[in-house]
C-alpha positions as CSV (number, residue, x, y, z in Angstrom):
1,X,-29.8,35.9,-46.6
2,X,-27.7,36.6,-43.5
3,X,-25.3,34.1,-42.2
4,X,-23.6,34.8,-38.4
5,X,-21.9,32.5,-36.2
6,X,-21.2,33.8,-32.8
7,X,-18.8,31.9,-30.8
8,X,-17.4,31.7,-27.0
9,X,-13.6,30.5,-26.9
10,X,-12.7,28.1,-24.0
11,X,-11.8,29.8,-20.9
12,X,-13.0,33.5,-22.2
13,X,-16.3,35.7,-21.2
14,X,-16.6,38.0,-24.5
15,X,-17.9,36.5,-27.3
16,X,-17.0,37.0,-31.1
17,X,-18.9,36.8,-34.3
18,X,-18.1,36.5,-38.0
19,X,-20.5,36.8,-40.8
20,X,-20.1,34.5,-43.8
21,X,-21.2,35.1,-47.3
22,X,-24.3,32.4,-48.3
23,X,-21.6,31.3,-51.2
24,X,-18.9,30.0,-48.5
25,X,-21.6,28.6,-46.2
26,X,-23.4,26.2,-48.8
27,X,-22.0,24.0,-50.9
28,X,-23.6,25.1,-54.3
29,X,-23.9,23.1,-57.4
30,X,-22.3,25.6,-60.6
31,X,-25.5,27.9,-61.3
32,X,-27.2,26.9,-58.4
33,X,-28.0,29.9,-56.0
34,X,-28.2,29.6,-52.0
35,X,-31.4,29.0,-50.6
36,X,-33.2,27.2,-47.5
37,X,-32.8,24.1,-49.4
38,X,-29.0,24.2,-50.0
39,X,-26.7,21.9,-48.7
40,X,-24.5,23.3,-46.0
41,X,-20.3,22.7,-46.9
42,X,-20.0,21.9,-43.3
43,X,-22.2,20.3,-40.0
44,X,-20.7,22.3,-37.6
45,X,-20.3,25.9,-37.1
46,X,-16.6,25.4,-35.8
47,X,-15.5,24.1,-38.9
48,X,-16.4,27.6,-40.7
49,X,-14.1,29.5,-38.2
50,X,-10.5,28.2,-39.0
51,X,-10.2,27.2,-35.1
52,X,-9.2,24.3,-33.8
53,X,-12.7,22.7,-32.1
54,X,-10.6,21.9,-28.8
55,X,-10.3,26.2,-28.5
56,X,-14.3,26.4,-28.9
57,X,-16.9,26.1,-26.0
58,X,-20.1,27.0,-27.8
59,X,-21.1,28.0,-31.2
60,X,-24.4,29.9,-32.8
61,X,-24.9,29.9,-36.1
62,X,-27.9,31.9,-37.2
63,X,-29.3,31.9,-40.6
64,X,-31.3,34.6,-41.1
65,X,-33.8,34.9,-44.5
66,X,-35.3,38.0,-46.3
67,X,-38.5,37.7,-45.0
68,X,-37.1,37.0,-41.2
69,X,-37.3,33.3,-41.1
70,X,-34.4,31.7,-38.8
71,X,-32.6,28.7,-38.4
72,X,-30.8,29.0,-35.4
73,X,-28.1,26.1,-34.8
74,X,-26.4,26.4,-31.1
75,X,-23.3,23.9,-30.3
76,X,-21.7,23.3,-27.2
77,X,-18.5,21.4,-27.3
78,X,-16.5,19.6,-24.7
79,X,-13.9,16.5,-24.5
80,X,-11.6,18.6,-27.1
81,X,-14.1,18.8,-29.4
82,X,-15.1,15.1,-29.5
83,X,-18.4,15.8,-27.6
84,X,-21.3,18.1,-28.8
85,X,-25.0,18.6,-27.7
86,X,-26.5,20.5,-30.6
87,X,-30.0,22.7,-30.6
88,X,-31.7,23.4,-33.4
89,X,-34.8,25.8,-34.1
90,X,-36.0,26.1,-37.4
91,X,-38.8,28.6,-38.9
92,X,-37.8,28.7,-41.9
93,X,-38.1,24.9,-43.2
94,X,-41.5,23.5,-44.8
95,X,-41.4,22.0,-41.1
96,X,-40.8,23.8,-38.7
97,X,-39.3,22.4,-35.6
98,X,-36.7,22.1,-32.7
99,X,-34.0,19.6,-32.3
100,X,-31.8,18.1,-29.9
101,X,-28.8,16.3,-31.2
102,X,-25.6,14.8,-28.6
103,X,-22.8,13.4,-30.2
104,X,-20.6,11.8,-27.9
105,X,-16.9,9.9,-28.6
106,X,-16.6,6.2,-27.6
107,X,-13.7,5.7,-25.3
108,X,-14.1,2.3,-26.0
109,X,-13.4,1.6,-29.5
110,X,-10.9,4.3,-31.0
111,X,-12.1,6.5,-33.4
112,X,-16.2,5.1,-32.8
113,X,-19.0,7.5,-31.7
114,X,-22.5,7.7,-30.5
115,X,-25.3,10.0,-32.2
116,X,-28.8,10.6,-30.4
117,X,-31.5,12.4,-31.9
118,X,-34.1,14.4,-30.1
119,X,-37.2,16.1,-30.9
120,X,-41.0,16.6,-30.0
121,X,-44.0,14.8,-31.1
122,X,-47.4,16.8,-31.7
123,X,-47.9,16.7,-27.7
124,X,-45.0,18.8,-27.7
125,X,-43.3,15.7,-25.4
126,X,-39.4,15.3,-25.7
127,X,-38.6,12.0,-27.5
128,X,-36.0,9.9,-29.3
129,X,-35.9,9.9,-32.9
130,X,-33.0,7.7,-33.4
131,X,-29.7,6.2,-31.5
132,X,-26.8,5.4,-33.6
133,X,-22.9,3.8,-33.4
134,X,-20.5,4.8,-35.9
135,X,-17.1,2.9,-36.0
136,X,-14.8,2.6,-38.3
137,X,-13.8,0.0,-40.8
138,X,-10.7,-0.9,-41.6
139,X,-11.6,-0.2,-45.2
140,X,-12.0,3.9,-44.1
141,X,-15.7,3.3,-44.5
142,X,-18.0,3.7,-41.1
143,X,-20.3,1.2,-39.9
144,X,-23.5,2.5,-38.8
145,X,-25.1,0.5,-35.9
146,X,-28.9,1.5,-35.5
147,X,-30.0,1.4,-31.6
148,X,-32.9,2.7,-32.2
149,X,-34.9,4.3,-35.1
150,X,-38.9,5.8,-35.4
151,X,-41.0,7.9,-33.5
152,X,-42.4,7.5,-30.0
């Protein structure tokens, strides 16, 4: 298994890339070895990279199997970090697929944010799979507010 991230700082044209070992890139149960199925230790690529995400414009994080399965997982960030649209294609999962995920900071409630979930029925049509509103409580706990949940 081959892990790369390629990543574009703000404000530069040349791209760089790191590799990272399938043991730093999943979070593995003792004995457990990495695998499509593992758990990433992180859900963004920035996170792996030791940067701070305001530095980062886009990400692509490219999992690569033995048999040349991919799952390809492209961020681009803005608002210092706050706001990401996410792609995701996958060929190596028991389904397939592409997703669209944006991830956006709530100016209006400190610390809230908004999650929308894209991705294509079997007419191939762009739809939403689910809307949601995080905020936090005063416990540290988040509140999840579902706008909207289930297939189109």
């Amino acid at each position: 298994m081959v892990i790369t991230i390629r990543y574009l700082r703000n404000g530069q044209s040349d791209w760089e890339q790191c590799e990272l070992h399938p043991d730093d890139y999943f979070d593995l149960e003792p004995g457990e070895h990495p695998s499509q199925e593992s758990v990433e230790r992180h859900s963004h690529a920035v996170d792996y990279l030791g940067l701070n995400p305001e530095e980062v414009a886009v990400t692509e994080l490219t999992v690569t199997t033995s048999d040349h399965s991919t799952r390809v997982i492209t961020e681009r960030l803005w608002n210092q970090g706050l706001n990401s649209l996410t792609e995701i294609t996958d060929t190596f999962s028991d389904s397939p697929g592409w997703w669209l995920i944006y991830t956006f900071d709530n100016p209006l409630t400190p610390g809230a944010y908004e999650v929308q979930r894209f991705g294509r029925n079997k007419d191939g049509i762009l739809i939403l799979l689910s809307h949601m509103i995080y905020e936090p409580r005063a416990d540290g706990e988040e509140h999840k507010h579902r706008i909207h949940a289930g297939h189109m």
